[in-house]
C-alpha positions as CSV (number, residue, x, y, z in Angstrom):
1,X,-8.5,55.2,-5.4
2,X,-8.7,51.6,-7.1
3,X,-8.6,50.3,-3.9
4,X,-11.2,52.1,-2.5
5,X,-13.4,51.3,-5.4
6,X,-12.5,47.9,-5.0
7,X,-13.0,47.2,-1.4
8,X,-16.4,49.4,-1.5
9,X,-17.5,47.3,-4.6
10,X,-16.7,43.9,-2.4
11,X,-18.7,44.8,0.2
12,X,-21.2,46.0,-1.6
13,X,-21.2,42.5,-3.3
14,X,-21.4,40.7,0.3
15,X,-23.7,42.4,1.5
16,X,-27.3,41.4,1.5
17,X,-30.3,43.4,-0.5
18,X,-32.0,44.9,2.5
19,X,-28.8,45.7,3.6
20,X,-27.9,47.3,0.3
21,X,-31.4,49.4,0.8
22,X,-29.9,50.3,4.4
23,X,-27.2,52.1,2.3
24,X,-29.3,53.4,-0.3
25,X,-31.6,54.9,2.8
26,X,-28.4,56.4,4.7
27,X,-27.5,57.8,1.3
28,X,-30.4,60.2,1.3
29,X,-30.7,60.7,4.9
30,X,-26.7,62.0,4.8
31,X,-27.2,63.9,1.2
32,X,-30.6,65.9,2.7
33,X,-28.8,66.4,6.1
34,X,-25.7,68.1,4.1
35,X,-28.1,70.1,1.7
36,X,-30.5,71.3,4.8
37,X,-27.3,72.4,6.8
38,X,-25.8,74.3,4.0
39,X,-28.4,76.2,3.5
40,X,-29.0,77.7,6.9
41,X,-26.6,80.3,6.9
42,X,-28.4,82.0,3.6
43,X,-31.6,82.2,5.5
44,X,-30.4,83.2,8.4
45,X,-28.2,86.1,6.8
46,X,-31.5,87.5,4.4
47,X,-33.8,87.4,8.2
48,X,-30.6,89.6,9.4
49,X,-31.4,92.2,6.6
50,X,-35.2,91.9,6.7
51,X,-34.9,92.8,10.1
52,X,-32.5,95.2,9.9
53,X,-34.2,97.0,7.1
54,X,-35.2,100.9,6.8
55,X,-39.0,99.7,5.1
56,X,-39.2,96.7,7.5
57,X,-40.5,94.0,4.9
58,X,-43.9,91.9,5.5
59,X,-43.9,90.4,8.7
60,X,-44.7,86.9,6.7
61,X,-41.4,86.8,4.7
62,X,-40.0,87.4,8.2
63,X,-41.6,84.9,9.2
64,X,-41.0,82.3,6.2
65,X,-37.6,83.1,6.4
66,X,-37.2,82.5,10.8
67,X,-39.3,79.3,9.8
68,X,-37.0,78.0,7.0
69,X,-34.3,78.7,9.6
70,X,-35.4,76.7,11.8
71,X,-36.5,73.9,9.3
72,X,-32.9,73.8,8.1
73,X,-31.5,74.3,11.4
74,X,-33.7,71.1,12.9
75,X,-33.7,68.7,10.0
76,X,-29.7,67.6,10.0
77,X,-30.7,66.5,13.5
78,X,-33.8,64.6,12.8
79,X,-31.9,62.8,9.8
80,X,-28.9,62.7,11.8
81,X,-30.9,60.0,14.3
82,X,-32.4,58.7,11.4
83,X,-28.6,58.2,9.6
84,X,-27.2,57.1,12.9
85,X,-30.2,54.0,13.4
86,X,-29.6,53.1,9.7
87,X,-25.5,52.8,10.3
88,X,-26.2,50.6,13.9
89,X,-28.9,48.4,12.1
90,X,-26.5,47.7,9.1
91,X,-23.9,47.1,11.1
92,X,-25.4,44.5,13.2
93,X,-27.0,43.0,10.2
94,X,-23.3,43.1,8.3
95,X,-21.9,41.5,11.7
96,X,-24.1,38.5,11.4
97,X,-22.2,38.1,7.7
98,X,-18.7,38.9,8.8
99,X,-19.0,36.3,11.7
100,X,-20.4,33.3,9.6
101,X,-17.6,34.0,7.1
102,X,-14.7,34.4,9.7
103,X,-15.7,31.4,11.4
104,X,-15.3,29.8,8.1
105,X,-12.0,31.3,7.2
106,X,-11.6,29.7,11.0
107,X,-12.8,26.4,10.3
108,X,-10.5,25.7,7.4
109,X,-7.4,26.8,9.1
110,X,-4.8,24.0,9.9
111,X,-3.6,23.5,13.7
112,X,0.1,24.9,12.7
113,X,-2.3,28.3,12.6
114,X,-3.4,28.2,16.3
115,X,0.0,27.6,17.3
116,X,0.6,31.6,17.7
117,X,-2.6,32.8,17.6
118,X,-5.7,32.8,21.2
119,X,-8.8,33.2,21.2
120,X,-8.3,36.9,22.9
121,X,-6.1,37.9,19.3
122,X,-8.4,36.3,16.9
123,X,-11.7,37.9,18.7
124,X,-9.7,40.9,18.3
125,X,-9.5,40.9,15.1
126,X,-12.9,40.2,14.2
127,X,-13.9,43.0,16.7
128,X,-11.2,45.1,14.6
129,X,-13.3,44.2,11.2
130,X,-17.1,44.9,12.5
131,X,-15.2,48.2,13.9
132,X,-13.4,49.3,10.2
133,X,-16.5,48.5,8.7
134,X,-19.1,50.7,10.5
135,X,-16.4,53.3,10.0
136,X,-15.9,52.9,6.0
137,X,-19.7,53.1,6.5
138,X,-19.3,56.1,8.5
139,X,-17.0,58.1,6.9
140,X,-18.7,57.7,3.4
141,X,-21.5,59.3,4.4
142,X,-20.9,61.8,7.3
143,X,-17.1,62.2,6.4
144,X,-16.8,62.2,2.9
145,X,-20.3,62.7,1.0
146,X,-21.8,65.5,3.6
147,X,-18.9,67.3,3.7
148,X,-18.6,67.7,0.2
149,X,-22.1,68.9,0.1
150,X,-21.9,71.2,2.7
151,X,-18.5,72.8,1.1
152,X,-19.8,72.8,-2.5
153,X,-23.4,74.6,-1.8
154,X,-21.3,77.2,0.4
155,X,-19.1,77.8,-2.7
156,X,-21.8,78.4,-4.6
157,X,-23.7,80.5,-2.7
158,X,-20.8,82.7,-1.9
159,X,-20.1,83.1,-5.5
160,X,-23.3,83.7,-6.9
161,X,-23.3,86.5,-4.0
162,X,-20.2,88.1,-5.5
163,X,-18.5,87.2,-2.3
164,X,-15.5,85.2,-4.6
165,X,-12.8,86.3,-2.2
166,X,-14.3,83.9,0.8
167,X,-15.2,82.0,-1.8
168,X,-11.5,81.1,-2.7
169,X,-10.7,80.9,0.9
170,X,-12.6,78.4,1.4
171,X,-11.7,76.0,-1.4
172,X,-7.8,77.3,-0.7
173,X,-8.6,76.1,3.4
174,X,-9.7,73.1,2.0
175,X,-6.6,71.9,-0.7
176,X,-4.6,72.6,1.9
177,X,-6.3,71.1,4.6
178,X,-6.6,68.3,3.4
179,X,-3.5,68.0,1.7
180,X,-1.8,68.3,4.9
181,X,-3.5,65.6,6.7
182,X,-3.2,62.9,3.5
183,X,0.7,63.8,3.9
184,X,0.3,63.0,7.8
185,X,-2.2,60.4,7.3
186,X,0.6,58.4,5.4
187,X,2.5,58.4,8.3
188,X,-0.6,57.4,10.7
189,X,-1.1,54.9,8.5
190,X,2.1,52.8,9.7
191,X,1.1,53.9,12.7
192,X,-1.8,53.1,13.4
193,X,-1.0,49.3,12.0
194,X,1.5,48.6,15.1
195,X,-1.1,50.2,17.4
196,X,-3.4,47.8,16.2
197,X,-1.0,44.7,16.0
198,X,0.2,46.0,19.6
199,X,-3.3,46.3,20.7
200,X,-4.0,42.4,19.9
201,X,-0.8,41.7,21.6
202,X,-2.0,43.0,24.6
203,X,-5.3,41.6,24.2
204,X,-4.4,38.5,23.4
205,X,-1.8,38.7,26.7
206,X,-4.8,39.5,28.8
207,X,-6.9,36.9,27.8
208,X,-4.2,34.3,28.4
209,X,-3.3,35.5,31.5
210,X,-7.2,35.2,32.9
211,X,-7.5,32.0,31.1
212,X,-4.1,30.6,33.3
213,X,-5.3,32.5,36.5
214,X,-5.1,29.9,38.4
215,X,-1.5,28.9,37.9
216,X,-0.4,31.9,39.0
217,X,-2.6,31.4,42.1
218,X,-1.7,27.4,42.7
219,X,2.4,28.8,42.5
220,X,2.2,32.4,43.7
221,X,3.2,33.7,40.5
222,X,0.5,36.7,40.4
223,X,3.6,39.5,40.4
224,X,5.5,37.4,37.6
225,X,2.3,36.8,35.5
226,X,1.2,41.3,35.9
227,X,5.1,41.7,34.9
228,X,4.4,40.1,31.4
229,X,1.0,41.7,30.7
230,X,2.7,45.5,32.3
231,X,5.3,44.6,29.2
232,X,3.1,44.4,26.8
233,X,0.7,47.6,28.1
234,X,4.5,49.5,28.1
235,X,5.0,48.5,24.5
236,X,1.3,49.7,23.4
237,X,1.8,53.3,25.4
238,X,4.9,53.9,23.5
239,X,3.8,53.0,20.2
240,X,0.6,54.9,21.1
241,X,2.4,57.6,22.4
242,X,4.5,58.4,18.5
243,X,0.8,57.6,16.8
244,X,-0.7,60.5,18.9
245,X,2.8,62.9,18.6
246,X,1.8,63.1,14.6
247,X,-1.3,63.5,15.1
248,X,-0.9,66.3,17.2
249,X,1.3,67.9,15.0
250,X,-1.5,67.6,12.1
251,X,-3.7,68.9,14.5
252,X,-1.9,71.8,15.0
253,X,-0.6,72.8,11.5
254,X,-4.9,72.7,10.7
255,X,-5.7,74.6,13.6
256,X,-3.2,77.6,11.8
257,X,-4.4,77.4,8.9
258,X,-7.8,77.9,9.9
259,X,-6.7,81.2,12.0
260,X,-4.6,82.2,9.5
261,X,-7.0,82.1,5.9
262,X,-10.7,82.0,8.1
263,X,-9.5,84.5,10.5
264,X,-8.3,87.0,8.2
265,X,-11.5,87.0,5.8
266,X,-13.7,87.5,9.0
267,X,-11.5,90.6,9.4
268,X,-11.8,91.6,5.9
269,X,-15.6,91.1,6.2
270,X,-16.1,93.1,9.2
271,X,-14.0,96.2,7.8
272,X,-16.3,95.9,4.7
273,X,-19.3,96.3,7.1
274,X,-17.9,99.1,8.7
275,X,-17.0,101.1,5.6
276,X,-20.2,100.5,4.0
277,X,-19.3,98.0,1.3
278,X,-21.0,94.8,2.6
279,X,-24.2,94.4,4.4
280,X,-24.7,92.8,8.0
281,X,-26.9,90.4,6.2
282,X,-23.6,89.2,4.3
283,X,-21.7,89.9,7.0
284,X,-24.0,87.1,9.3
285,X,-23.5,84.6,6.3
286,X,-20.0,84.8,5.8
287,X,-19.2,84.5,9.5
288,X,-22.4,81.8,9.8
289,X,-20.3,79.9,7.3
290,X,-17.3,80.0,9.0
291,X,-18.8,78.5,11.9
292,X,-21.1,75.8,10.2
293,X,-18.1,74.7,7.4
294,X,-15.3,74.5,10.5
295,X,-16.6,70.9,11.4
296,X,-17.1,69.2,8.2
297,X,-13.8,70.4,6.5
298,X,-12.1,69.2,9.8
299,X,-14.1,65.9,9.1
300,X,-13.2,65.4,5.2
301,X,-9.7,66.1,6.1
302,X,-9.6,63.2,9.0
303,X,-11.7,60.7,6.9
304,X,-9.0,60.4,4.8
305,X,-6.9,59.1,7.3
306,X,-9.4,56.8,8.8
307,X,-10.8,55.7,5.8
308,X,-7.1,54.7,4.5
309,X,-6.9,52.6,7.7
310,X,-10.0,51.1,8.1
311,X,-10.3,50.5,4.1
312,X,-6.6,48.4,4.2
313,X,-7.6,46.5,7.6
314,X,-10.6,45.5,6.3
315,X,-9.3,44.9,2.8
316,X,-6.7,42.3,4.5
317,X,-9.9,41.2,6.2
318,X,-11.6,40.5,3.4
319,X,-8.8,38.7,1.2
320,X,-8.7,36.4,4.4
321,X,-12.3,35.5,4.1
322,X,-12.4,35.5,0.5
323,X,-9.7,32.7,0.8
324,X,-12.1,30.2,2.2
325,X,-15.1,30.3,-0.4
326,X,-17.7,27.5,0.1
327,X,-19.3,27.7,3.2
328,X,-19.6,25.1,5.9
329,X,-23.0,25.3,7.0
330,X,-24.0,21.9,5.2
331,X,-22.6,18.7,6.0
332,X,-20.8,17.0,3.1
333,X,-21.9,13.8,2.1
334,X,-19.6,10.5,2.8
335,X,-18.6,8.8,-0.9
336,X,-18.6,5.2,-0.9
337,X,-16.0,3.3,0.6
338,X,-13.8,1.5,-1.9
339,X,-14.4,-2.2,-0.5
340,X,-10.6,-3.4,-2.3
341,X,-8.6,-0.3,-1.0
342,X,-7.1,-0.6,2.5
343,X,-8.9,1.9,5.1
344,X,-5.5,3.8,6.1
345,X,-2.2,3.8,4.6
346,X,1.0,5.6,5.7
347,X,4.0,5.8,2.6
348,X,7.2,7.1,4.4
349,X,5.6,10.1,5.6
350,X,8.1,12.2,7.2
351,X,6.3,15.0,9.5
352,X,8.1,18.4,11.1
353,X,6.1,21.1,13.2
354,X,6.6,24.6,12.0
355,X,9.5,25.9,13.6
356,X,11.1,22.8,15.1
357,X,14.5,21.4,14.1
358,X,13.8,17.7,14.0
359,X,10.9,15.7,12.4
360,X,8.2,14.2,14.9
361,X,7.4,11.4,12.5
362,X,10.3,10.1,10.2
363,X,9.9,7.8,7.3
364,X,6.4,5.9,9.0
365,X,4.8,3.7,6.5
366,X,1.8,1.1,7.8
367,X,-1.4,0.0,6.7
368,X,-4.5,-1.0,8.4
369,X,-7.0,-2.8,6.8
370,X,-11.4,-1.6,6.5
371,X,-12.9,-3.0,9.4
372,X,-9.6,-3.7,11.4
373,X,-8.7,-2.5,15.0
374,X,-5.2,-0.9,15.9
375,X,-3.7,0.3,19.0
376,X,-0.6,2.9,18.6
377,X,1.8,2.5,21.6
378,X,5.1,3.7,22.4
379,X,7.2,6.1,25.0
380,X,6.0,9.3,25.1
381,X,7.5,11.5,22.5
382,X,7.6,8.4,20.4
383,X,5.4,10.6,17.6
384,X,1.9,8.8,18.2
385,X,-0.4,11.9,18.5
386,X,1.4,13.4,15.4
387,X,0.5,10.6,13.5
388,X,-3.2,11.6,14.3
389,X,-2.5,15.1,13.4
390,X,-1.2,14.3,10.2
391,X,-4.3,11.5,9.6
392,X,-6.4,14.5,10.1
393,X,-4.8,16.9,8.2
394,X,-4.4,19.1,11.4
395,X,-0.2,18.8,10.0
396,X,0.5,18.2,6.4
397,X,3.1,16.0,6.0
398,X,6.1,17.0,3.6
399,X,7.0,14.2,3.0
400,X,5.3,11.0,1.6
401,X,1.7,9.7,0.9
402,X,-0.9,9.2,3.4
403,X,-4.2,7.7,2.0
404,X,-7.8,6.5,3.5
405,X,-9.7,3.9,1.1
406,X,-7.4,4.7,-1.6
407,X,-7.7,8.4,-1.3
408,X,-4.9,10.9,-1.1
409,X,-6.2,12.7,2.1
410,X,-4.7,16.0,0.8
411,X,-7.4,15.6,-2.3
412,X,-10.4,15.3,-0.1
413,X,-12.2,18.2,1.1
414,X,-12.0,19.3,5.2
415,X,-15.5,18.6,5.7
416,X,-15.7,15.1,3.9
417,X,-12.3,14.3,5.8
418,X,-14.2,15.0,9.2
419,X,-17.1,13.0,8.4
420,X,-15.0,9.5,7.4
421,X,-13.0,10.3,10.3
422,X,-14.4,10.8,13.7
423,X,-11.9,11.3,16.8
424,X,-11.3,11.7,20.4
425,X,-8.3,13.3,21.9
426,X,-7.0,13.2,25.5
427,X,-7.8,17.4,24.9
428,X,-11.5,18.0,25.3
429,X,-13.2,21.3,24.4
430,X,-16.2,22.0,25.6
431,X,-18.4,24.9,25.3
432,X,-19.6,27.2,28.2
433,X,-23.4,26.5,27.1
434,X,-25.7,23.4,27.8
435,X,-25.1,19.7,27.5
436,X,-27.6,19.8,24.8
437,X,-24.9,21.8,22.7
438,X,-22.3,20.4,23.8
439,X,-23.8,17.3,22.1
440,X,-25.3,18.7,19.0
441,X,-21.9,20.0,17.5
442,X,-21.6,16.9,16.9
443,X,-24.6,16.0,15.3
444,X,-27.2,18.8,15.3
445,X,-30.2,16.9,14.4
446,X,-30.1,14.3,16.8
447,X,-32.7,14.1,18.8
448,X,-33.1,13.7,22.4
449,X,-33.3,10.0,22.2
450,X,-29.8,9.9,20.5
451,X,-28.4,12.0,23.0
452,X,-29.4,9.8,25.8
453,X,-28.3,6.7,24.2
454,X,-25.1,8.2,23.4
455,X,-24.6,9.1,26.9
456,X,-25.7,5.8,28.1
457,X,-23.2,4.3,25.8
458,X,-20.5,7.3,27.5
459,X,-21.1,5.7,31.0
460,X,-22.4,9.3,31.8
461,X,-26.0,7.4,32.7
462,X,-25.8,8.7,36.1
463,X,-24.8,12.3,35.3
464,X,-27.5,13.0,33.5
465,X,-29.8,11.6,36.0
466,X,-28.3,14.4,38.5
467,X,-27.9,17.0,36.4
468,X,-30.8,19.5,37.5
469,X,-32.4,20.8,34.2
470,X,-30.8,17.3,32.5
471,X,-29.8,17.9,28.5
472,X,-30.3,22.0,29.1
473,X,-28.1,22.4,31.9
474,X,-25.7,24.5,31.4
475,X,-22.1,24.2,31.6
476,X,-18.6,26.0,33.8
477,X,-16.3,27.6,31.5
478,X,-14.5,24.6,29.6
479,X,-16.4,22.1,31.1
480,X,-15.4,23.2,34.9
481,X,-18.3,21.8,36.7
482,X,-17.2,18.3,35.4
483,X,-14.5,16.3,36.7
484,X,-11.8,15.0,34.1
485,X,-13.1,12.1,33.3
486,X,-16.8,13.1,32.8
487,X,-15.5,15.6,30.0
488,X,-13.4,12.8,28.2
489,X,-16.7,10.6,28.2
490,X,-18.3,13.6,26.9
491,X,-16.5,13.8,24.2
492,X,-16.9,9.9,23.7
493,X,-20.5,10.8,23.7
494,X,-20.3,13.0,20.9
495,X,-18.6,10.2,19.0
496,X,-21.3,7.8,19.5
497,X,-23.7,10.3,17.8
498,X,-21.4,10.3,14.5
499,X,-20.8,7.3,12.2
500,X,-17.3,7.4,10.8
501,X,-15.6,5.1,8.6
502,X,-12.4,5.4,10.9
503,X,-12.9,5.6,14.8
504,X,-9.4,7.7,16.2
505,X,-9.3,7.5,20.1
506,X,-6.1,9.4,21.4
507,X,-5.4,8.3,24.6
508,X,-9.4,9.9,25.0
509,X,-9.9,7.4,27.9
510,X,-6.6,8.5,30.0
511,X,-8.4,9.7,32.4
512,X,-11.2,6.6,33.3
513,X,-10.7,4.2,36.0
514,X,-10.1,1.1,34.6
515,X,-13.9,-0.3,34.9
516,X,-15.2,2.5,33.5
517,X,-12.8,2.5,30.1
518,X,-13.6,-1.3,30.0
519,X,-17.3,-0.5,29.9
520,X,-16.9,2.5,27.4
521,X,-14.3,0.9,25.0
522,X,-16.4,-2.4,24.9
523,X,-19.3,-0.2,23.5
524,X,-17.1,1.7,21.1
525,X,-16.0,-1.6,19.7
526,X,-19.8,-2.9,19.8
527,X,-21.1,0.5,18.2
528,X,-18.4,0.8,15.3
529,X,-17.9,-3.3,15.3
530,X,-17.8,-2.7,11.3
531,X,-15.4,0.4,11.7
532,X,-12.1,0.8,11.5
533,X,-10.6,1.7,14.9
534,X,-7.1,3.1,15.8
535,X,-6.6,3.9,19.3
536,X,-3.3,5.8,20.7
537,X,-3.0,4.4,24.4
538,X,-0.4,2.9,27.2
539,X,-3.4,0.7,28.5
540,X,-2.6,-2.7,28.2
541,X,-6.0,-4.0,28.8
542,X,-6.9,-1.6,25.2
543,X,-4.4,-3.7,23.6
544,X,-5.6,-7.2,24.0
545,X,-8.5,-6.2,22.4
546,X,-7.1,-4.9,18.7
547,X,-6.1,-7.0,16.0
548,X,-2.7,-5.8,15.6
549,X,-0.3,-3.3,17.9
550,X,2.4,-0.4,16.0
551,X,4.9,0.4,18.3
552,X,6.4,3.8,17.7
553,X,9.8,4.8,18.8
554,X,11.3,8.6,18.3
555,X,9.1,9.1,15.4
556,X,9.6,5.7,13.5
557,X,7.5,2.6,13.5
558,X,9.9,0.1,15.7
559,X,7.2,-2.8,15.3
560,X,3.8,-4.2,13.8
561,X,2.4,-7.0,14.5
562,X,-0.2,-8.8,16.5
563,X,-0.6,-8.5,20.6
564,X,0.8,-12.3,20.8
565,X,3.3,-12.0,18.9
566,X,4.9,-8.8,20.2
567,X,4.7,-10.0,23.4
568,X,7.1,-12.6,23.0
569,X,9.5,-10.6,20.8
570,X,9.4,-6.6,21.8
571,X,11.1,-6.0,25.1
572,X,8.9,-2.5,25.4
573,X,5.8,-4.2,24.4
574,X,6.3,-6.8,27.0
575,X,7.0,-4.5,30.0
576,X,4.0,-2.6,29.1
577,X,2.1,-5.7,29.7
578,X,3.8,-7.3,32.6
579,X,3.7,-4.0,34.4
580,X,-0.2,-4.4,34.4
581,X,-0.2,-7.9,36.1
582,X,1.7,-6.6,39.0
């Protein structure tokens, strides 16, 4: 119960005051609905006697009474649509709410976190959350508070009729009721958790699989790839298949009791008829009753089950989101650069990714001065992207310092980190939505002007020019209707737009002809020419134009020092170079 009061009392704290008014509304919607439903069976069993009557009464009570019927008989539907149009519009206004807070929780989340995770499970779960919360929603009103109502007011009216024996049997049908289904629920409980974890499993199996379509296609693979997803949709039937055997069972031990107490009092009614003792007036109320309480007891006994599941979901839900506090709608501002204090600087960090069995970087100490350019080079392997990851937090390091302008990097916030330090990787994402976007995440108030010039300074010049609806065209799925290297100049063009202390380029021109990296790396250096630059690459014609080269070697620094110099004393440094000339 504490956790109900808890998880009810957070989301009655997150949501916003004309949402809290939708709630208040469905309140009164669900408790006249209840009250109106209630009463129709003691209207409908006093028209049974008026009509029945020796004296026939006026013909205007018989008519107040057929009218009052059909009043309580037709209002639980209007304020049934009303209820339901309340519960859609809160729930799309509590979505809007639940989204900008999971793509926070998101946006604070380290890269180690995406390592298990798609897009197809984590849009799961968020589906999962706006689901559990219409439903907690739900069942307060029409599962729990209706109910209730409906049971209590029949109760009454039965007793206050002298009719105590169906009375009893109604509040005896409902301990046991729905003490039998919070003993099953228990069980559905666990249950329904693998169902759910099974379902994102299988969603997230699907959505990987249409993602990586086309590698089944390019290596005939499509029976191999629908073997892996049939696995997964095996392992959800079966776990499906022992939620649904308990539940059955429930189902079935409610459906006896309901024979057994309701049909035995209907009995009991009927013989009172017969002999005299009970009038058909109370006979049409007991049995109208019995009909109109069968649906709502059936419905306080399920909520409980429901509710237990939706309300521990969503409670995990909610712990995640209440994790990541300060929003990141606004863009924190840069502090000033400490002029003395070197612009990066590496103490024997030592770097492992979760679940490997050697470290990727090993005891790598460097620094590069504010205002300096490096280039990063080295075999592949050699540990030169995770030595961006760990600059930009995306790893934590376990071991050792690593600090920008004097700053420990693990003391400055995520969005303060993101603004000193802008980067390109090999990797572009892009958005299946206009160029215009596609631009603007990087800078959302730049204006049309800065877009251009950014793409001018891209090399893209010529795309925009043939791009039909120019900055609003839209986009393929991840950038498809690009080629490779118009998506890495892209994401150059979004750099351009930012103004970072430190300029990271990882391997992000890999994919340019030689010309056209020449070109875009010249205006990088002429647009951040008071930056600090550090660019992973194998491009020799990159390195002549730093001020110093690191050359890493199986996750260890193997030398520093300027381009000349290395050249005549690092045999790898010198192939890479030689190899260009020939």
């Amino acid at each position: 119960m504490k956790r109900w009061i808890g998880i009810y009392s957070e989301i009655g704290h997150r949501l916003q005051r004309q949402e809290r008014y939708f709630v208040v509304a469905i309140l009164f919607c669900t408790l006249g609905a209840a009250a109106s439903m209630a009463m129709s069976p003691v209207f409908l069993g006093r028209l049974a006697d008026s009509l029945l009557a020796a004296d026939r009464r006026m013909p205007a009570y018989i008519i107040y009474l057929a009218a009052s019927y059909l009043i309580t008989i037709a209002m639980p539907k209007l304020l049934g649509t009303v209820d339901l149009y309340l519960q859609s519009m809160l729930r799309l206004r509590a979505n809007r709410s639940l989204l900008a807070g999971y793509f926070n929780y998101l946006c604070r989340q380290p890269e180690s976190f995406f390592v298990n995770k798609n897009s197809g499970e984590l849009t799961q779960e968020i589906t999962q959350a706006s689901n559990d919360l219409y439903l907690i929603v739900r069942n307060l009103t029409t599962s729990l508070i209706s109910p209730i109502v409906q049971v209590s007011i029949a109760v009454v009216v039965l007793a206050s009729n002298h009719d105590l024996l169906v009375a009893g049997t109604i509040a005896i049908y409902v301990a046991l009721f729905v003490t039998n289904n919070v003993i099953h629920g228990r069980r559905l409980v666990e249950l329904k958790f693998r169902c759910m974890d099974a379902g994102r499993k299988s969603y997230g199996t699907l959505t990987d699989s249409i993602t990586n379509i086309q590698v089944a296609r390019q290596f005939n693979g499509y029976r191999f790839l629908l073997s892996r997803y049939q696995r997964v949709l095996d392992e959800d039937r079966h776990t499906q298949g022992d939620y649904w055997k308990i539940s059955l069972r429930m189902q079935f031990f409610n459906a006896c009791l309901f024979v057994g107490l309701f049909g035995v009092t209907f009995l009991m009614a009927l013989h009172e008829v017969v002999t005299g003792a009970r009038s058909i007036g109370n006979f049409v109320l007991v049995a109208a009753y019995t009909v109109t309480l069968l649906s709502p007891i059936e419905i306080l006994g399920n909520m409980f089950t429901e509710i237990n599941q939706s309300l521990v979901t969503f409670g995990r839900f909610l712990d995640k989101l209440s994790a990541a506090t300060a929003p990141l709608s606004q863009r924190a501002p840069k502090p000033a650069v400490k002029s003395a204090a070197p612009a990066i600087e590496f103490e024997r960090v030592c770097v492992t990714y979760p679940g490997a069995n050697r470290q990727a970087l090993t005891d790598v100490g460097f620094t590069v001065d504010a205002g300096k350019r490096v280039a990063i080079t080295g075999p592949s392997g050699a540990g030169k992207s995770s030595l961006v990851k760990v600059l930009t937090r995306q790893l934590v390091a376990e071991e050792g310092a690593i600090r920008i302008f004097g700053e420990d990097i693990l003391c400055i916030d995520a969005q303060t980190l993101s603004e000193r330090i802008g980067c390109v990787s090999q990797d572009v994402l892009l958005f299946k939505d206009t160029l215009r976007f596609n631009l603007q995440i990087s800078r959302p108030d730049a204006s049309d002007a800065d877009m251009v010039t950014a793409l001018e300074c891209a090399g893209l010049t010529d795309l925009l020019v043939d791009l039909p609806a120019g900055l609003d065209t839209m986009l393929g799925d991840r950038g498809a209707t690009l080629s490779g290297g118009q998506r890495q100049r892209l994401a150059l063009a979004r750099l351009f737009l930012r103004a970072p202390d430190i300029v990271l380029v990882d391997e992000g021109t890999s994919s340019l002809d030689l010309v056209t990296e020449q070109y875009v790396l010249d205006k990088v250096f002429e647009v951040f020419s008071d930056k600090t630059i550090v660019m992973i690459t194998h491009r020799p014609s990159a390195m002549t134009k730093v001020d110093a080269v690191i050359i890493m070697s199986d996750g260890r620094i193997d030398d520093h020092a300027e381009p000349d110099v290395l050249r005549s004393r690092n045999t790898f440094f010198a192939r890479v170079v030689e190899s260009s000339l020939r």
